[in-house]
C-alpha positions, 0 to 999 in steps of 0.5 A: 469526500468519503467517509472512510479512514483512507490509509496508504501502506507501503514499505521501501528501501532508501531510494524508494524502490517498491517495486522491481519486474512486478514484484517486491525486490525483497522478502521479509517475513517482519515486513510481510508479518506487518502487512497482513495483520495492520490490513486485517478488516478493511477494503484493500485497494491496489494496481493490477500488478500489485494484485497479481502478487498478492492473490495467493494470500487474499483469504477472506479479504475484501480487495478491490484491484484497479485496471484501465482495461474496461473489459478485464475482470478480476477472478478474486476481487472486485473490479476498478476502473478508477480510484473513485469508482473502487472507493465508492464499491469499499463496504469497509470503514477502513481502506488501504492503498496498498500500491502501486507507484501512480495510485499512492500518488492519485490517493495522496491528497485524500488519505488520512494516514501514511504507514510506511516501512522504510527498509535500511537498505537501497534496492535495484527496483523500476517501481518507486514510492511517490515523494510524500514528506510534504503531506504527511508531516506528523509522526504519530509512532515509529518502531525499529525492528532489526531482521536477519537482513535488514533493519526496519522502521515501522511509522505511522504518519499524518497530515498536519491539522 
């Protein structure tokens, strides 16, 4: 359909939360660590509230935030209606969905690559990661990194050929 690496990142804990009153319901400097350096050079496509969080840190990256709102305008992003409409504006070969909940579901049967860092522990959240074990079967790396708080797993999946 396109020609990019489509890539859905992601981190959760062990009920899916991703998400709690529009915001990460944890902070963890390896988690964040991750997240910035694995999306580095590539177009970042994410939900309204997901790009409300991260703003603050966009340097120099090109992000594309999704709204259903025709009339809204993004001040540092390109503007979406659509996950279509935000795939054909990448000018970037790589391209993460970096959230939230209903646009990892929508981008699931297009992307290539799963990475997803699974939290050791269960968070209060409203927000959670869409099922994703049917899809993304094959595990092509898995690290374990123990924080001060959590234990982590960093691991790349894709889909079975």
């Amino acid at each position: 359909m396109f020609g990019e690496m489509i890539n859905l990142i992601v981190a959760c804990g062990h009920n899916r939360v991703i998400g709690k009153k529009g915001r990460l319901p944890w902070s963890i400097e390896e988690d964040w660590d991750y997240f910035l350096k694995t999306t580095a050079g590539g177009t970042m496509i994410m939900g309204k509230t997901c790009y409300e969080e991260f703003e603050p840190y966009i340097e120099e990256r090109e992000i594309i935030a999704l709204t259903r709102d025709n009339s809204f305008r993004f001040a540092n992003a390109k503007t979406a209606h659509s996950l279509n409409q935000a795939l054909s504006q990448a000018s970037m070969p790589t391209i993460w969905i970096c959230g939230g909940s209903s646009l990892y579901k929508e981008s699931m049967p297009i992307a290539n690559r799963l990475y997803i860092t699974k939290i050791n522990h269960s968070f209060d959240g409203d927000v959670f990661f869409p099922p994703w074990e049917k899809i993304f079967t094959q595990m092509i790396s898995r690290k374990k990194v123990n924080t001060e708080k959590f234990d982590l797993e960093f691991m790349i999946f894709e889909k079975n050929a």
